[in-house]
Phi, psi and omega in degrees: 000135181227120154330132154209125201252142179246143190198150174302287211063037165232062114250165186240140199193193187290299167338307178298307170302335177294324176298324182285319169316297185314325215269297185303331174275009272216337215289305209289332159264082193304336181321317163207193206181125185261145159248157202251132153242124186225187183244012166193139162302150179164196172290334156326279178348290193284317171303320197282342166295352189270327170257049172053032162295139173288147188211134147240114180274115176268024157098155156332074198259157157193133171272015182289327179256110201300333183315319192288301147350268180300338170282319170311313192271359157281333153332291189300293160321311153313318192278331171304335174255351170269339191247319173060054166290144163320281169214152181269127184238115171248161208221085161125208181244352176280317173263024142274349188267341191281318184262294228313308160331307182324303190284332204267341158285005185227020148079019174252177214285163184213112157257076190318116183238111188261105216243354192233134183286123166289160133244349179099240023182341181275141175275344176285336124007288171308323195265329159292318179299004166266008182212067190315141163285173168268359168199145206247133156253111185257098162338354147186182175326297197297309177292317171320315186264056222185287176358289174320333194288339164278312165213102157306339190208101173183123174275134194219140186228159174271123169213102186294131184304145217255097157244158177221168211273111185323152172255089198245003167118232224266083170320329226256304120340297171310286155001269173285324164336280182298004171240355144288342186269323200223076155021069186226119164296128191297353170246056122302137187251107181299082169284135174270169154167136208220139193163133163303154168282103175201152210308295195298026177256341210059042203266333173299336182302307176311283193303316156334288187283355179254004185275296172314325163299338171336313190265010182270171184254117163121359194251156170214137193268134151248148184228126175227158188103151191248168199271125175263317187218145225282322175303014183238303180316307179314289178335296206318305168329289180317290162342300194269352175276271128051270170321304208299307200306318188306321177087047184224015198293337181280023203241317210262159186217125175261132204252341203005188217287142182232136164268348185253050183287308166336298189314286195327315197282313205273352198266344191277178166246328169225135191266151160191122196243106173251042187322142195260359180214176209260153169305097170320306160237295209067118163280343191294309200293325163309312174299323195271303185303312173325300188292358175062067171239144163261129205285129166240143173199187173269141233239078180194141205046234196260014152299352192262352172262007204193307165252129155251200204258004153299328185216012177205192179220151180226116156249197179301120165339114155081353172272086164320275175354300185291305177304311235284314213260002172277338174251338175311287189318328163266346151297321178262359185256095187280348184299317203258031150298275177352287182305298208278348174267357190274355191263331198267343187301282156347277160012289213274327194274319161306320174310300228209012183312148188261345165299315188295304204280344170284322181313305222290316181299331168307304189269353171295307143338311172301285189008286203301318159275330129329306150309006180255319197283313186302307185288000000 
């Protein structure tokens, strides 16, 4: 079966690490093989060419300029009669409302991979809802019941993204590299959060709660993810304006976009994302577990599918306090560090074995396509 997954690319996220996951898992289900298109060059484009991946660039689009469009999807079209793809996947509602006419005018099965919580109500929402899929995959639980609102009569499954635990050598080694490159004492107890900048990842939250903590000793924050887009710049600001009032800047290390978060992960002791809006899924959070971190976040959406009280802690939206008394406590404790990472591997590996999530997505895919063929 041969795949074509559709996508912008030109920001980095969770959507992105599932492609580059597919693209890097693709061995394991020989039964098919993806292909990637996107609409801008950047860093998606080149990791999946760094694993030999088909990568088609359909151009540069907006929709305010129908031109741009209309050439993309003449592309698109070209590309479609030269490869005699199977079935078409599109990855959000901006290339299902832009491609989606595309697939569906050349008779193939169209599948909408729903990665974002809906409301109908957005206008690229509005614009997608004019190309009902022949199936919805939804990234969790959380997202799934959110669907109808988009596509009421589309049938829809839950598939957790197919990840595996990075292949990075020598923990140890990693370690100490990386807390010599980001001026960090090796029996500093390293908190993370890997994340896009936005408001709702909490990252002002994290500093709120790590504001309190100032006199305990020994602990130090890294903050990773980079300014994409100008309102994150703005954030970054605050943030760092944040730290200084707080009296913690010299604690804290803004990290800006890292390409090695694996490296990151495995050089930290504790991940904590305390989001102020809800997770559609969190991939972050699979990555942190993979790396044996105990996980802390907020006890909404699709983190409540993915850390339990085996490898993480969960509070209340917006509650410093609660958080606050949650990393004292795993900072000083290593015993109940110890315990909740010896839980996240296991976990992660329930979650998002890439074996398991390449089968199911295969067959769901035949489904999908047996019923194209069928009609």
């Amino acid at each position: 079966m041969k795949r074509l997954h559709i996508y912008t690319g030109n920001l980095f996220g969770g959507i992105e690490t599932l492609l580059i996951s597919l693209a890097k898992e693709d061995i394991l289900c020989p039964q098919m093989h993806g292909h990637f298109a996107l609409c801008f060059e950047g860093r998606l484009a080149n990791e999946l060419r760094s694993l030999d991946a088909k990568v088609h660039i359909l151009g540069n689009v907006k929709i305010s300029r129908p031109w741009t469009v209309w050439r993309a999807r003449q592309r698109l079209q070209q590309l479609l009669e030269r490869e005699k793809f199977d079935v078409v996947i599109c990855h959000s509602c901006w290339p299902q409302a832009v491609f989606g006419p595309v697939a569906r005018a050349n008779h193939l099965p169209l599948v909408f991979w729903c990665h974002d919580v809906p409301n109908g109500k957005h206008p690229l929402e509005r614009l997608a809802k004019l190309v009902p899929p022949d199936l919805v995959i939804a990234n969790s639980r959380y997202t799934q019941a959110a669907v109808p609102k988009l596509y009421p009569k589309s049938h829809s499954n839950v598939l957790h993204h197919p990840l595996a635990t990075p292949c990075l050598g020598n923990d140890a080694s990693i370690r100490q590299t990386l807390r010599t490159e980001l001026n960090t004492p090796e029996d500093a107890i390293v908190i993370i959060q890997a994340s896009r900048l936005e408001r709702w990842k909490g990252q002002s939250m994290l500093l709120s709660a790590l504001g309190q903590l100032r006199d305990i000793p020994g602990w130090i924050c890294w903050v990773a993810g980079g300014v994409q887009r100008s309102h994150e710049a703005e954030y970054l600001q605050e943030l760092e304006v944040q730290a200084r009032e707080l009296g913690i800047a010299e604690r804290v290390r803004f990290l800006g976009q890292r390409a090695d978060v694996p490296r990151l992960l495995a050089a930290a002791d504790i991940h904590c994302q305390p989001n102020t809006g809800a997770e559609p899924f969190g991939v972050a959070f699979v990555q942190a577990l993979y790396a044996g971190l105990p996980v802390v976040t907020t006890a909404m959406g699709g983190a409540v599918e993915i850390v339990d009280d085996s490898c993480g802690r969960l509070v209340a939206a917006n509650d410093i306090k609660a958080l606050s008394e949650v990393l004292a406590s795993l900072i000083s404790n290593p015993t109940e560090r110890a315990t909740l990472a010896s839980g996240g591997k296991a976990r992660a590996d329930y979650l998002c074995n890439p074996q398991r999530q390449l089968n199911r997505l295969y067959s769901l895919l035949c489904r999908v396509v047996e019923q194209e063929a069928v009609a």
